[in-house]
Structures are given as structure tokens and as C-alpha cells.
C-alpha positions in Angstrom: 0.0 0.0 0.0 1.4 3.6 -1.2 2.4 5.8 1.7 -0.3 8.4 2.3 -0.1 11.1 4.5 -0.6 10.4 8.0 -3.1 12.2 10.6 -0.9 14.5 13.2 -3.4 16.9 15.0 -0.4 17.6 17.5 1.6 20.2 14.8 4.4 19.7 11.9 6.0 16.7 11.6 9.5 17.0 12.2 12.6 16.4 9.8 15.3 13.8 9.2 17.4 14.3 12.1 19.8 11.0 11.9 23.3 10.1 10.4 23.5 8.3 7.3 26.0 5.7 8.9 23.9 4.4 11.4 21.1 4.0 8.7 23.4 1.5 7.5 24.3 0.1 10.6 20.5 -0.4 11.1 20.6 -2.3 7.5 23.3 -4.1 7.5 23.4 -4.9 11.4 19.8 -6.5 11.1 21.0 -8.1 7.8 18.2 -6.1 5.1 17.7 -7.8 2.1 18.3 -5.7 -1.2 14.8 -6.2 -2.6 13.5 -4.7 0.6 14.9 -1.6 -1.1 15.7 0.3 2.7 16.1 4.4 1.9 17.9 7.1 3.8 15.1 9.8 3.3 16.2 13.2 1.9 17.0 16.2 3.4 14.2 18.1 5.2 12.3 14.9 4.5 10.0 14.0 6.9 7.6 10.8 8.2 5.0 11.8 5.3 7.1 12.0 2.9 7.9 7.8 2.2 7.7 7.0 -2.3 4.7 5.1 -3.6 5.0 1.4 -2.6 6.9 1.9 0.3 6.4 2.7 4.4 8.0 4.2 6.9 9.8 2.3 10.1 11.6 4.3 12.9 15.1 3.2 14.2 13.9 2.9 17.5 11.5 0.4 16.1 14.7 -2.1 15.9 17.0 -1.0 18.9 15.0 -0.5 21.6 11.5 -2.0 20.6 12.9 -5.2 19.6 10.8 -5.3 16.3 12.5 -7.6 13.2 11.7 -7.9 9.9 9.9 -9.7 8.1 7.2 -8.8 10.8 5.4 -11.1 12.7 1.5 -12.2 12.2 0.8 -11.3 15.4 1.8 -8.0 14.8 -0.1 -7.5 11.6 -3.3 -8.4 13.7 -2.0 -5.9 16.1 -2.3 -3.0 13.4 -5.7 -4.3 11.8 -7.4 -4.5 15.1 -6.6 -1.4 16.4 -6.7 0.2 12.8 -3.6 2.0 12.8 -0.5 2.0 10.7 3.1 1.4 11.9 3.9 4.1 11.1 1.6 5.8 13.4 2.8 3.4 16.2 5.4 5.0 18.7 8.8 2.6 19.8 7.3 2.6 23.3 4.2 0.4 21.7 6.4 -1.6 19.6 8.1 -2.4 22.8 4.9 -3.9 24.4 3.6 -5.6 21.6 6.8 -7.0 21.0 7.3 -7.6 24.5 3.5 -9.9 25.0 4.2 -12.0 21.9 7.5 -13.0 23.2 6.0 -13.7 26.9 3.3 -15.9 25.2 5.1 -17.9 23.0 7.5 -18.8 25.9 4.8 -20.2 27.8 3.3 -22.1 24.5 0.4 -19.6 24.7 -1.0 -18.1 21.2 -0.6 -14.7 21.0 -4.0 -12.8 20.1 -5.2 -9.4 20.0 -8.1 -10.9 22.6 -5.5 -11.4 25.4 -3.5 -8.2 24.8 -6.1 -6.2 25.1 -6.6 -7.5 28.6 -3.4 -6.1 29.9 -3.1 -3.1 27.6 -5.2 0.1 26.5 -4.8 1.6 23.3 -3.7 5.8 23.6 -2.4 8.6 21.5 0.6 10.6 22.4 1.5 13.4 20.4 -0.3 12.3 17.1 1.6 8.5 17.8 -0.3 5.6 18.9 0.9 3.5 22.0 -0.5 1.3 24.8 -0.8 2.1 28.4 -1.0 -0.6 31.0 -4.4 -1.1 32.0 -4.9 -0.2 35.9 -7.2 -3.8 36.7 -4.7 -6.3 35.0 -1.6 -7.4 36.5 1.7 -5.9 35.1 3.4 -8.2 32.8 6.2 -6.1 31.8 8.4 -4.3 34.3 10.9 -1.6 33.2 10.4 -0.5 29.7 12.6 1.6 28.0 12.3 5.2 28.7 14.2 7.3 26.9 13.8 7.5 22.9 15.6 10.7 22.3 14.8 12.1 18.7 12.9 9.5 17.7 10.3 10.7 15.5 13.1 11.8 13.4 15.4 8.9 12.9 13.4 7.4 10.0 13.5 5.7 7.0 11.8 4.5 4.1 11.5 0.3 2.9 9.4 -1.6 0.3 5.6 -1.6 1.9 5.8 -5.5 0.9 7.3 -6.1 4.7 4.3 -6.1 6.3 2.1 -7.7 3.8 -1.0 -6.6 4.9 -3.2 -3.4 4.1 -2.7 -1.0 6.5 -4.5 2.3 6.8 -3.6 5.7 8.6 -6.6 6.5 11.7 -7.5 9.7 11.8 -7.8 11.5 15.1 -10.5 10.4 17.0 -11.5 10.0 20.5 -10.2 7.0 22.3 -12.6 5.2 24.6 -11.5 4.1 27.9 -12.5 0.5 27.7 -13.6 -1.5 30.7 -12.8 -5.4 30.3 -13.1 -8.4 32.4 -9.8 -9.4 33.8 -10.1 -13.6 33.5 -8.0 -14.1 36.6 -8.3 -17.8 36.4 -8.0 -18.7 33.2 -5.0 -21.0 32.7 -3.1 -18.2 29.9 -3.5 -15.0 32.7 -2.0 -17.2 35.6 0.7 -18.2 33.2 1.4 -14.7 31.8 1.1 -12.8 35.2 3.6 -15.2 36.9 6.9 -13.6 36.5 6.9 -10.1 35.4 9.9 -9.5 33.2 11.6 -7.0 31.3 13.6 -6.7 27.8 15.1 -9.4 26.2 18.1 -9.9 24.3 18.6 -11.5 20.5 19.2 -14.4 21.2 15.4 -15.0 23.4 14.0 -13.3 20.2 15.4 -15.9 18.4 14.5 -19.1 20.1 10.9 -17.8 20.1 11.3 -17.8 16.0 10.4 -14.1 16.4 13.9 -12.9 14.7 16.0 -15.0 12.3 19.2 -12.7 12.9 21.6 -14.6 14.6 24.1 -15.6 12.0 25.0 -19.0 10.6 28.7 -18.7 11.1 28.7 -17.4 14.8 30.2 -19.9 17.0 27.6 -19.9 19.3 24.9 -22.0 19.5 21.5 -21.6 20.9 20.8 -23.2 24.0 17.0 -23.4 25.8 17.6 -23.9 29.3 14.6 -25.3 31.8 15.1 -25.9 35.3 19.1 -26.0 34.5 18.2 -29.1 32.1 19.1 -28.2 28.4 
């Protein structure tokens, strides 16, 4: 889907404020393919501004939200539920969505929009969308990453195709404050609300097949630990 101009009620959208070498860090660190066709926007460029065919991702997206590409499914259902596009979603969302599928998958538990929504409350900050932790469901997710200096304007510009689904920009409306039954007994709350947690690192992300980058020639190799038993 061609990039159309997104809503912000909250004034301008700010410029490309990022170095052209950590773009390419950003590429080549999380190993872009060339037909995903990645671009270092143009000066005084800004979030809007993304070619026919393609979307725009934030850097924060990758280093501090933990998102990979190609992008999950449960994150597409993410953006058609809440109809929203990624580009409209802030890091510090990414970060929780991110965040509950990883939680869920490590406890075998499918990851749906459903059960999210029972720990989390869609808002909008400053034109962006995020999710706020909702007051009557147990925290899941204990210090999140605060500090996203500049973010809006480390941006850039990929082929639309890596997130193969039809995404469309929400305009600015209210947002209801929704009141949901917390299932406290269910088997999948018990399990999630166990152990709060925090961030995790690559090599979690990969072992949950939510990130392929861990390279074939690193000596490593990925271990799964459970009750010290490999």
C-alpha cells in the first residue's frame, strides 16, 4: 500500500534528524535484504514524505523496541485491530507488543489481540499511537525503555511488501477508555502474570522464532535452558 499522509493533530511533523551511517548500521546490522529496497530519506524529509510502494519504520522500532523484519503475524493483527498504521505506532508500543508475543510464546500460549487487550489500553501521544497498561490487570512487563531521544526523526523509508497486509492511517479520534473483564483464572493469565519481566536480548527473540538474525557462522549456539536441564 502507497504511503499516504498520515493524521498528526499535534503540529508539523518534524525532519530527518539522523546520520546516514547508522542507517546503515540499522541495515546491514539487522541483515536487510536488497529487494527490501531500505532508503535514507532526503533532506528536510519528513515521516510523510515515504515513495509510492513503500512505508516508513523508525530506528527505535529495531534497537529499543525489539521489532524484526519480516514482521510477525501477530503484529499485523495488532495493526488491523486497532486500525492504525506502523507508522503511526510510537517505539514505546512496539516495545509492548513485541514484549507480550515473546512472553506468550515462551509459555506455548498463542498470542491474540483478545489477550492483549486485557493487559493493555490503546492511547495517543502526540499524534503517535501506544499502549498504556491497563490499571485492573496485572503488570506483565516491568521496566520498559524510557528514553527514545529524537525518535520521531530517525526514520526511514522500505518496500511496503514487509508487512504484507493493508494498512491504513486513523485519523484523530476519541479514544474510549474501555472496561474489560480481567479472567484471573484462566490457565493463559495465571501463566502470563507469573513472572513479570523486562527486555530481552537476540538471542530470546530468536528461540521464540520471532527474529531469524543470529548468524549461521557465529560460533555460538543456541541453547534453551529449563530448570538447568538443556
Amino acid at each position: 500500500m502507497a504511503e499516504e499522509e498520515p493524521h498528526h493533530e499535534e503540529g508539523p511533523l518534524p525532519v530527518l534528524k539522523w546520520d546516514l551511517d547508522l542507517f546503515e548500521q540499522i541495515t546491514i546490522g539487522f541483515r536487510f535484504p536488497p529487494e527490501w529496497d531500505a532508503r535514507y530519506p532526503g533532506q528536510n524529509q519528513t515521516v510523510a514524505d515515504a515513495p509510492p510502494g513503500y512505508i516508513t519504520l523508525f530506528e527505535d522500532f529495531f534497537l529499543q523496541g525489539n521489532f524484526r523484519l519480516p514482521a510477525t503475524e501477530f503484529l499485523a493483527h495488532i495493526l488491523h485491530y486497532y486500525g492504525f498504521h506502523v507508522s503511526q505506532m510510537s517505539p514505546p508500543g512496539m516495545v509492548r507488543v513485541r514484549h507480550f508475543e515473546f512472553l506468550c510464546r515462551a509459555h506455548d500460549i498463542e498470542p491474540i489481540v483478545e489477550r492483549f487487550r486485557v493487559f493493555y489500553q490503546l492511547i495517543r501521544n502526540m499524534g503517535f499511537y501506544c499502549f498504556g497498561n491497563r490499571g485492573s490487570a496485572k503488570k506483565i512487563f516491568l521496566s520498559p525503555p524510557k528514553s527514545f531521544h529524537d525518535w520521531k526523526q530517525k526514520f526511514f523509508f522500505i518496500r511496503e511488501e514487509v508487512i504484507p497486509i493493508a494498512m491504513i492511517f486513523r485519523a484523530p479520534d476519541v479514544i474510549e477508555k474501555e472496561e474489560l473483564a480481567i479472567p484471573k483464572k484462566e490457565d493463559w493469565y495465571v501463566k502470563l502474570t507469573a513472572t513479570p519481566n523486562r527486555v530481552f536480548g537476540e538471542n530470546v527473540q530468536v528461540a521464540a522464532q520471532m527474529s531469524d538474525q543470529w548468524p549461521q557462522d557465529r560460533e555460538e549456539v543456541l541453547v534453551l535452558k529449563f530448570q538447568d536441564k538443556d
